[in-house]
C-alpha positions in Angstrom: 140.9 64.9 63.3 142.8 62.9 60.7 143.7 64.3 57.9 143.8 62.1 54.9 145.3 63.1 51.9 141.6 61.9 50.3 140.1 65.5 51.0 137.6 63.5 53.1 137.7 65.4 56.3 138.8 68.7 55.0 135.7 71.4 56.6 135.2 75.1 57.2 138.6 77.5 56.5 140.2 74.6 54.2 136.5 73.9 52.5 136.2 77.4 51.2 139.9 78.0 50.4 139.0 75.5 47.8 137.9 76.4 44.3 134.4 76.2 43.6 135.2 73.2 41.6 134.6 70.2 43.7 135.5 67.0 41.8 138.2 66.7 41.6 139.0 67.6 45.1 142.4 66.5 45.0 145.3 65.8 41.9 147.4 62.8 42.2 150.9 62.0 39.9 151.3 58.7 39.9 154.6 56.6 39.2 154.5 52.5 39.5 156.0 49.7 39.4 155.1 46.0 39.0 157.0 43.8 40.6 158.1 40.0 39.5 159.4 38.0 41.6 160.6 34.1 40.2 158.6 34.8 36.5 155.2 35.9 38.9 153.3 38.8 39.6 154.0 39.9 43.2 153.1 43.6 43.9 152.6 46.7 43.1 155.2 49.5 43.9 153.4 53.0 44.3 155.3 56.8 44.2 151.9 59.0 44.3 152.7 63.0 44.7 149.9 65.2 45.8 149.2 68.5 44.8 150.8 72.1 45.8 147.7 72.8 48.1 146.5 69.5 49.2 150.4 69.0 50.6 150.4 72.4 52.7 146.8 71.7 54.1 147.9 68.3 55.0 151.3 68.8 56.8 150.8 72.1 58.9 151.8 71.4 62.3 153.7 68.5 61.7 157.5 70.1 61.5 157.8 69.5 65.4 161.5 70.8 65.1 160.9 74.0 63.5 163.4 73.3 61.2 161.5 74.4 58.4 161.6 70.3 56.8 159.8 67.7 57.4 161.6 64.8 57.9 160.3 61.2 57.0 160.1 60.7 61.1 157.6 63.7 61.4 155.4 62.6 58.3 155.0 58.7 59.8 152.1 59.3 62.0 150.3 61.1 58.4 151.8 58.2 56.1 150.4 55.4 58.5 146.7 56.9 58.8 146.6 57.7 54.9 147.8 54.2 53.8 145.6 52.5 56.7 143.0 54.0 55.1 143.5 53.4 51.4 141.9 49.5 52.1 138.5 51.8 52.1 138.9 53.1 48.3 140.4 49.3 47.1 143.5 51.2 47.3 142.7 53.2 43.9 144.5 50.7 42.1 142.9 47.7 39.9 144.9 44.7 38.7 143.4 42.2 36.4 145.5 39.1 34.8 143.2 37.8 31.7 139.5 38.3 33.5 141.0 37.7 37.2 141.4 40.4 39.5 143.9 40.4 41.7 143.4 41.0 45.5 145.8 43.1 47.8 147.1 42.4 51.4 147.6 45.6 53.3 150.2 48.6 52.2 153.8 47.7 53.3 157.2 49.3 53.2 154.9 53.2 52.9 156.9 56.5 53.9 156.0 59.8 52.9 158.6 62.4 52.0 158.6 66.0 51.2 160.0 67.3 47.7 159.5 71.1 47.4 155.8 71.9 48.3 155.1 68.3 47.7 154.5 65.4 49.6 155.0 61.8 48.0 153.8 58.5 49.3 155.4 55.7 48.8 154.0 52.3 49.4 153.8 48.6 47.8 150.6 46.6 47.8 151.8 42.4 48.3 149.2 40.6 45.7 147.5 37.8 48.3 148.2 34.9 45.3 151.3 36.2 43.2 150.1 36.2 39.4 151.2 34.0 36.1 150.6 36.5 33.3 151.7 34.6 30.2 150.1 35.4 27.1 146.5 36.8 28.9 145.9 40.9 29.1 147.1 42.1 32.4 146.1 45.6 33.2 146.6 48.2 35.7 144.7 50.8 36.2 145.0 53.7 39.1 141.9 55.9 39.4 139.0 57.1 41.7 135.7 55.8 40.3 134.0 59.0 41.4 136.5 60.9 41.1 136.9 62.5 43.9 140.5 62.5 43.1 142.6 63.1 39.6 144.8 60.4 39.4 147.1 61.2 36.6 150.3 59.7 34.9 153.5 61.2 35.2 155.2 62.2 32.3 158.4 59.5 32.2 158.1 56.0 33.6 155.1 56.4 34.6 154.8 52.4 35.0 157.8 50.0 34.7 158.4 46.5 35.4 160.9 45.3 37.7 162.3 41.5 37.2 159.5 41.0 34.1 160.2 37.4 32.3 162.4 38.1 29.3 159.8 38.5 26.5 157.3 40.9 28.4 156.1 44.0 27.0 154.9 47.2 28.8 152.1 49.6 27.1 150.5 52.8 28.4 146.9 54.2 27.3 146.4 57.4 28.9 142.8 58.5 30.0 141.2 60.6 27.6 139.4 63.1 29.5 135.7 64.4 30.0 133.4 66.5 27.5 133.0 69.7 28.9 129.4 68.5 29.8 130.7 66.1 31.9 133.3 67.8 33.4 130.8 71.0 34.3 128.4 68.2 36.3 131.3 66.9 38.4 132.2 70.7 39.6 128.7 71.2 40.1 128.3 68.6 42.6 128.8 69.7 46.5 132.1 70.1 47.9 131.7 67.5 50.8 130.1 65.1 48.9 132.0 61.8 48.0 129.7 60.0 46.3 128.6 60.8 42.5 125.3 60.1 40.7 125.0 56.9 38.9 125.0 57.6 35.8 127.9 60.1 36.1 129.6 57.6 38.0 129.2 55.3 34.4 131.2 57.9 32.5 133.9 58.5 35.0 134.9 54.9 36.2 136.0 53.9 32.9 137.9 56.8 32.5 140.9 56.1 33.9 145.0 55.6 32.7 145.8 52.3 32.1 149.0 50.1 31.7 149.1 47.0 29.9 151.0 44.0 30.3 151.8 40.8 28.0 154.5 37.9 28.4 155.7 35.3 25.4 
């Protein structure tokens, strides 16, 4: 059985060791980069770190040492299957430059490593036609529509730029949250279910942290 970091084949001892809650299923910091390369938009850099719980369920048996740490050779086979699947969810991550989205080749240059009861992926997604931002709105925003996952900021540089034209500015809108209405529908819904109700899906796909980029 593969076990993605998504929650999406977690059953039986794992499901009930779960709080009743069942979206979100799994919490996400997120740290990210956007790469420039010659004045253009080329990529997105990604550090995601999973939660306490979500880390331990997904790496038992994978010390094959007995060493007590897992080295970035015995988390390879888990950091390949998670990023090969990550095409299936639009990899989380949303890039528009003015009203254009951008489109994403497959993850490259991905690793996981283990820091304390944590594990982080790292991975960059190559944009298929690098980007001219200029003067239009470029966003970024990381999130699971249904939100199956928490995808949240971390607290310092939570986005940066890396060889931005002179004249580029960085801002950051954090997501504001549910009403406790909303938020007491989402832990209602089943535990194995991935899939949300319309109109809850409405209210939870435009809430979502955002980065926002403009060049002179």
């Amino acid at each position: 059985m593969r076990r993605l970091l998504w929650g999406l084949t977690i059953t039986g001892a794992a499901l009930a060791a779960q709080e009743a809650r069942a979206h979100p299923h799994v919490w996400v910091t997120t740290q990210s980069e956007l790469v420039f390369k010659n004045g253009v938009l080329a990529a997105v850099r990604h550090e995601w770190t999973f939660d306490e719980y979500f880390s331990a369920y997904a790496a038992q048996g994978l010390d094959a040492n007995g060493d007590g740490v897992l080295s970035r050779e015995e988390l390879e086979p888990l950091a390949k299957v998670n990023v090969e699947s990550l095409s299936d969810f639009e990899f989380f991550t949303f890039l528009k430059v003015g009203e254009y989205p951008a489109a994403f080749q497959e993850p490259q240059d991905y690793w996981l490593e283990e820091k304390g009861d944590q594990l982080v992926l790292h991975f960059t997604l190559p944009i298929e036609k690098p980007m001219l931002v200029g003067d239009r709105r470029t966003s970024l925003e990381i999130y699971d529509p249904t939100f199956f996952v928490d995808f949240t900021l971390a607290e310092t540089e939570s986005v940066v730029m890396a060889g931005a034209p002179d004249g580029c500015r960085l801002d950051i809108e954090r997501a504001s949250g549910f009403a406790p209405g909303i938020a007491a529908r989402l832990a209602e819904l089943p535990v194995d279910m991935r899939d949300i109700p319309d109109d809850l899906f409405e209210m939870t796909s435009g809430n979502a942290n955002r980065a926002l980029v403009t060049c002179n």
